[in-house]
C-alpha positions as CSV (number, residue, x, y, z in Angstrom):
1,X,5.7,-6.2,9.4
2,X,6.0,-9.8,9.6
3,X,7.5,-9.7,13.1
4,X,4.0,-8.2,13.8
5,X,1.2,-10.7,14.0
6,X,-1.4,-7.8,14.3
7,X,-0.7,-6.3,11.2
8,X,-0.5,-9.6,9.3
9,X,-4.9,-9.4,9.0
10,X,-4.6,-6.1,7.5
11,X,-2.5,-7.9,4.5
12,X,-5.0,-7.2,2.0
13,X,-6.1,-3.8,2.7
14,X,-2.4,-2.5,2.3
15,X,-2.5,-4.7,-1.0
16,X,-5.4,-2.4,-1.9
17,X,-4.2,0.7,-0.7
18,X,-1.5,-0.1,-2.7
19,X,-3.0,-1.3,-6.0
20,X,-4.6,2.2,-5.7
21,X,-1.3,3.7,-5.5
22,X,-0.2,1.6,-8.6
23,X,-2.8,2.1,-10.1
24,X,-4.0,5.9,-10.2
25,X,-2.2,7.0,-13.1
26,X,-3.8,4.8,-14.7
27,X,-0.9,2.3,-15.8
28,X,1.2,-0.4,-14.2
29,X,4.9,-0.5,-14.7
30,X,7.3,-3.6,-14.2
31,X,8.9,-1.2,-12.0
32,X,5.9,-0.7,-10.0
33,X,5.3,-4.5,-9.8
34,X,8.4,-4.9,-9.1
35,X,8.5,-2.6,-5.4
36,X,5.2,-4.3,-4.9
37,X,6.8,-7.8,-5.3
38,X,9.6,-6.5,-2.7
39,X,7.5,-5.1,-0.5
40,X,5.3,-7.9,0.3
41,X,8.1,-10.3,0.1
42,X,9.8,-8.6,2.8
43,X,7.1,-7.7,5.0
44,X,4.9,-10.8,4.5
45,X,6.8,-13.2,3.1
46,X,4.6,-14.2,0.0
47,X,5.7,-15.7,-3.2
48,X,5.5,-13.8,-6.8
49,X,3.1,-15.5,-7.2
50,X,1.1,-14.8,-4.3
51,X,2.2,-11.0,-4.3
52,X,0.5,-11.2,-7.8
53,X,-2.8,-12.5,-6.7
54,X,-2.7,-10.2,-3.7
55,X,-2.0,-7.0,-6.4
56,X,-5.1,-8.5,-8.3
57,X,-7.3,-9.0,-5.5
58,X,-6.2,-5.2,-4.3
59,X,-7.4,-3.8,-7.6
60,X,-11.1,-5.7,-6.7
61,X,-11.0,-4.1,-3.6
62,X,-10.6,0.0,-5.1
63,X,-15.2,0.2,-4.3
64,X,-13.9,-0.3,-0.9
65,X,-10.5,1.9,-0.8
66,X,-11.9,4.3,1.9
67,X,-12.7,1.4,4.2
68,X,-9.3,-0.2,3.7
69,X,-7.8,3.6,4.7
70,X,-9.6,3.6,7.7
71,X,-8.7,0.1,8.8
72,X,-4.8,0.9,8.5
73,X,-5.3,4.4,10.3
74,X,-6.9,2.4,13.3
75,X,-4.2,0.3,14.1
76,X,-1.0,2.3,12.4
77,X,-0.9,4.8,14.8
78,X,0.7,2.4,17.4
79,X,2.6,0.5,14.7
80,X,5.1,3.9,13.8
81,X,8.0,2.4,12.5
82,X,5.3,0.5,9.6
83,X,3.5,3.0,9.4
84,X,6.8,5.2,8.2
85,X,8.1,2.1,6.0
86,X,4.8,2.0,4.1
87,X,4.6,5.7,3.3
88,X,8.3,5.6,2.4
89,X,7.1,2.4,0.4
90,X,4.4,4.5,-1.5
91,X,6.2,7.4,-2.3
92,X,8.4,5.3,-3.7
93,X,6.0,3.4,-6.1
94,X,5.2,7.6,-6.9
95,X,8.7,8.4,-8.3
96,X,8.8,5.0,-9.7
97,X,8.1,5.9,-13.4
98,X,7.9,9.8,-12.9
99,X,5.6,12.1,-11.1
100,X,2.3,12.5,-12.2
101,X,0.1,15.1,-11.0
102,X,-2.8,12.4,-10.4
103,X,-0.6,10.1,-7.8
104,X,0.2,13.0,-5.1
105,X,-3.2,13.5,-4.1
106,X,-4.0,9.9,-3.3
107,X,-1.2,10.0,-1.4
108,X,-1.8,13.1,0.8
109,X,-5.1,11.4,1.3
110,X,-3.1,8.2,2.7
111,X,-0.7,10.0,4.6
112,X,-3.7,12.3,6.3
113,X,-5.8,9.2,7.3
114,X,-2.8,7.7,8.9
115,X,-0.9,10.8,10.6
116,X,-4.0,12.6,11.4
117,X,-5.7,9.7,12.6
118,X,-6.3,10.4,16.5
């Protein structure tokens, strides 16, 4: 994602999306913070530190969760290689720590927004 200047302004809405992914079950691993250190290291080249201020200002962003959806389904859908790393990337924050039957329907609700999104 960092070779792709046009998803670099949705940074913070896939830091949302996935603080709400984190964050469903209602607890935070180190694993957890750890894939979410990884993942925007890799794909947008922050710091720790700066993943952990993204993570933080994702989890002020959950009133607006729907919006940030909708954002990354409008401009996903031409992006599919991203848009199949960050799925791959939430399922694996999912199986992290263990299933839980709370996580999987956030996720269907991620994947339908952006695989259903005409």
């Amino acid at each position: 994602m960092q070779n792709n200047p046009q998803l670099e302004p949705l940074r913070d809405s896939f830091a949302c999306v996935a603080a709400a992914v984190i964050g469903v079950d209602g607890k935070t691993t180190k694993a957890e913070m750890a894939r979410f250190h990884d993942f925007f290291s890799r794909e947008f080249s922050v710091s720790a530190g700066e993943a952990d201020a993204l993570l933080e200002a994702g989890k002020l962003e959950l009133a607006r969760l729907d919006a940030h959806i909708e954002m990354l389904a409008k401009v996903l859908p031409e992006n599919l290689v991203e848009r199949g790393r960050f799925m791959r990337y939430f399922n694996d924050c999912v199986i992290t720590d263990g299933v839980d039957s709370s996580e999987y329907p956030l996720f269907d609700k991620i994947r339908d927004a952006l695989f259903t999104n005409p």
